[in-house]
Steps between C-alpha positions, in 0.01 A plus 500: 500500500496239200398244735246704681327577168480133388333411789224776520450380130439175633304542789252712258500222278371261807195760603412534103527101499275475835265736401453298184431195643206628758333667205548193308369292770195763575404459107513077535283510838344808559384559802151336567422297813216417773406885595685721245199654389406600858463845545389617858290784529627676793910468554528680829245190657578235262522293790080572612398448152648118477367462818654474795288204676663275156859643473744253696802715570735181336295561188529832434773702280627733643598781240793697717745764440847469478722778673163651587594858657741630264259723277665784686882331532801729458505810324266515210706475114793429702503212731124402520558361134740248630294353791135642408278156492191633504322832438177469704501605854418192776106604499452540119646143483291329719208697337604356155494167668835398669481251763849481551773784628853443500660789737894511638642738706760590717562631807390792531166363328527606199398360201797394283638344215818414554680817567235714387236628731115660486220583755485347872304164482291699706358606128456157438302404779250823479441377147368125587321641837332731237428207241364294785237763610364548164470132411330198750634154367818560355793312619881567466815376540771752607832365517748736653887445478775649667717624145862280412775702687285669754438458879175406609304826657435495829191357678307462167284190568388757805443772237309251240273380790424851617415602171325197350435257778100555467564334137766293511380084452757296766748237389295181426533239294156449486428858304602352166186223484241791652306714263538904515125499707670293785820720478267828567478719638913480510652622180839510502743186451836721606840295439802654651809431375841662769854381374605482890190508716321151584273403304097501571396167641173338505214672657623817444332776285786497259604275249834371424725462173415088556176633338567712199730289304650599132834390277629851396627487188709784423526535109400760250459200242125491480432177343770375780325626759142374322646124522699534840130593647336256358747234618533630844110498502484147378666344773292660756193334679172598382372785705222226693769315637767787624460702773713807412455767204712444174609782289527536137676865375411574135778773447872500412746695665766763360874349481829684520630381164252592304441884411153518589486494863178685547205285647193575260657435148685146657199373667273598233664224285282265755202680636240448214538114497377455823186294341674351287707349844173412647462312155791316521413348829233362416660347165781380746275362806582743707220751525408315816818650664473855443398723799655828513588715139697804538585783306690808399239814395179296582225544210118401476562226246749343778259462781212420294744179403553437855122590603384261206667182606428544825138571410535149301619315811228635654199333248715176456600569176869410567 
């Protein structure tokens, strides 16, 4: 018990110590940089207002959700707490501006995290039909994953293609140096992810996990997982000169040792210094590298960061 105590004393020690040194650094730097004071006007068609005859998809930032169908995970003030990484419904996040979902399931097609289950991704997929009717140039990327420890469900490229195949953009290298007018009047970038099933090949109208690349770094250390990013990121190409999607994910994630294991207080330690990231690049020549930024509870402020650099790109400011 002694033992146990010392080290939750410690490990409480390391968050106050990391939490520190991000506010320290956030005072030093701030969190100015080419677009920060971009503000679009219309969030649900950010996309139309930057102009989609100028916006290379290699350019843009794409401001995406991580663990984006869990707003209804579990069983609310029980389990949801534990696995709950966003509170917006699929629709109301592409509507604030999200470009980019992050959905698992399992077999049955269900939406899960981990053990934990929600709605069919049946809910998911009325929600971006729905999105796409209201809106004319906005594109997305929707990566679906078969969930660790589950079996792939069965004939679910069929399903996707049923459901989506009007919208889906095929596998093409050639996508990433076209601009979102050439792209339309396709709309959906869908990556599928099985553990067991073969993978999408060329030509096809999904997308493999060659194409939507990240280093997870699991760690509820925030200023650990502020310089792990930026390292990863900084020995990637720059986004001109890759042809595959890399992921940044601005959140922390709950640990067993610690005795806060609930997902909004531990990734909170993170989620307002998503600038101040963006900042960092840029200080660290790496702002040239940075293509997808994810999130846990997705705000305004964050894709107007994302929305302003891209809109940067876009005038040849950076």
């Amino acid at each position: 018990m002694g033992s146990m105590l010392s080290k939750q004393k410690q490990r409480r020690r390391e968050i106050k110590t990391e939490k520190k040194t991000l506010c320290a650094l956030y005072e030093s730097c701030g969190e100015t940089y080419p677009g920060s004071d971009y503000r679009p006007a219309d969030r649900k068609n950010w996309m139309a207002g930057l102009g989609p005859e100028k916006l290379h998809v290699n350019k843009i930032v794409w401001p995406g959700t991580h663990d984006s169908a869990t707003n209804k995970i579990g069983i609310r003030f029980i389990t949801r707490p534990f696995a709950q990484c966003q509170s917006l419904s699929i629709y109301q996040q592409l509507v604030k501006g999200t470009r980019l979902l992050d959905i698992r399931v399992n077999e049955n097609r269900l939406v899960c995290h981990g053990i934990l289950t929600t709605y069919s991704v049946d809910v998911v997929i009325n929600d971006v039909k729905k999105f796409l009717s209201e809106t004319e140039s906005e594109v997305i990327i929707l990566e679906i994953r078969t969930e660790f420890g589950h079996e792939d469900p069965a004939d679910f490229e069929k399903y996707l293609e049923d459901n989506l195949g009007e919208f889906l953009i095929h596998q093409d290298d050639h996508v990433f140096e076209k601009t979102i007018a050439e792209l339309l009047p396709k709309r959906i970038i869908c990556v599928w992810k099985p553990n067991k099933a073969p993978r999408p090949k060329a030509g096809s109208p999904f997308w493999n996990a060659t194409h939507l690349k990240d280093n997870w770094i699991d760690t509820d250390l925030p200023s650990t997982k502020f310089d792990s990013n930026l390292k990863h990121l900084s020995e990637q190409q720059p986004v001109t000169s890759r042809k595959f999607f890399y992921r940044v994910e601005n959140t922390v994630t709950p640990q067993p040792d610690n005795p806060i294991v609930c997902v909004k207080p531990v990734t909170r330690r993170i989620h307002g210094y998503a600038r101040l990231f963006i900042t960092q690049c840029f200080a660290k020549g790496c702002a040239d590298r940075l293509q997808v930024f994810s999130t846990d509870f997705i705000d305004d402020d964050f894709v107007d960061a994302c929305v302003g650099l891209t809109q940067a790109r876009v005038e040849g400011k950076c």
